[in-house]
N, C-alpha and C positions, 0 to 999 in steps of 0.2 A: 504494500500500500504506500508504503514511504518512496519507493521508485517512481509510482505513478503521479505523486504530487512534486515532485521532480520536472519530471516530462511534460508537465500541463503550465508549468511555469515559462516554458520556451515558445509552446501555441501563439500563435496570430490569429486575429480573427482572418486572413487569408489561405492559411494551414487550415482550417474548418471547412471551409464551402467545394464541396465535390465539385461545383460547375467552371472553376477556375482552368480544369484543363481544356473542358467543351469550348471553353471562347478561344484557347490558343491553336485548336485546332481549325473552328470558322476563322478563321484569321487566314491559317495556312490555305486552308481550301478558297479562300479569297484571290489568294495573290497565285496561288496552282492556275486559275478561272481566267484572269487577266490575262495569265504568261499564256494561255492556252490561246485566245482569243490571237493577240497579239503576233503567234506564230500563224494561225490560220489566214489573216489577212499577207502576211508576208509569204507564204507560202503562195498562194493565189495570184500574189501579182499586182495585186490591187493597192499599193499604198498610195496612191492618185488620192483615193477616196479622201483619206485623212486627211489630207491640207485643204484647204479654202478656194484653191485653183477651181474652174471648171475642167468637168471632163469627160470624153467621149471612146468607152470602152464595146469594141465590139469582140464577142466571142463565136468562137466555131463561125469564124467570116466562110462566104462562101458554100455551107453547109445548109443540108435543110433544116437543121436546129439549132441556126443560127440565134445568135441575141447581143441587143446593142444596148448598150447601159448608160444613161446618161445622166449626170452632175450637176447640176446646172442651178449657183445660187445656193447651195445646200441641200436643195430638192433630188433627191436620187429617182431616177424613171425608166423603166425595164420594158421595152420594146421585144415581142419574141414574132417569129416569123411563123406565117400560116399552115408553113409546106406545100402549099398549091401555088402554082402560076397565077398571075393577074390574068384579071378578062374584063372584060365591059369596056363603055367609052371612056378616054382620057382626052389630056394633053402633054404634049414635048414639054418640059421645065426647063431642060440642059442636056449637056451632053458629057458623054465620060469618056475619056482616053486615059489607056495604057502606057504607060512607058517603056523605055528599053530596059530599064531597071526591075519592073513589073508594078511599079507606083501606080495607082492610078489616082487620077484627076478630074473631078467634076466642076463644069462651068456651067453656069446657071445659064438660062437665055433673060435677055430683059420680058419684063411685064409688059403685055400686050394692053393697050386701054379696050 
């Protein structure tokens, strides 16, 4: 008995509360969560995103599951493609050339009144 009034003299009230190790571990799963995120956009390619820049991300160009992402302002806007061809009536906007490089380039035509 005299041991145990010993050892009760060194007690904190923080040596008491079982849940002190539960916060150091939400802690750790916190910053595990961040660091995970953190690689995921890095991994993707996508750090455009984070800065303030606009930006115009197109994926699987070319493809029928194509998608263009766009930034614009801080508004993020996800464009995906239909898989079918166009049909019905339109009109000419511009035109696209190729380069020797394989760049290509769109030129608007001017607005018809």
């Amino acid at each position: 008995m005299n041991n145990s009034r010993r050892y009760d003299r060194f007690l904190t009230e923080e040596d008491c509360d079982p849940l002190t190790g539960l916060i150091n571990l939400f802690d750790a799963a916190m910053v595990f969560a961040v660091a995970l995120m953190v690689a995921f956009v890095i991994h993707s390619r996508m750090t455009e995103f984070l800065t303030a820049k606009d930006v115009t991300y197109v994926k699987n160009a070319g493809k029928p599951d194509m998608e263009i992402i766009v930034k614009k302002e801080n508004k993020v806007t996800r464009y995906k493609s239909e898989k079918t061809s166009g049909s019905g009536r339109g009109q000419r906007v511009g035109i696209a050339y190729r380069l020797e490089n394989g760049e290509i380039i769109y030129v608007p035509e001017p607005a018809q009144p």
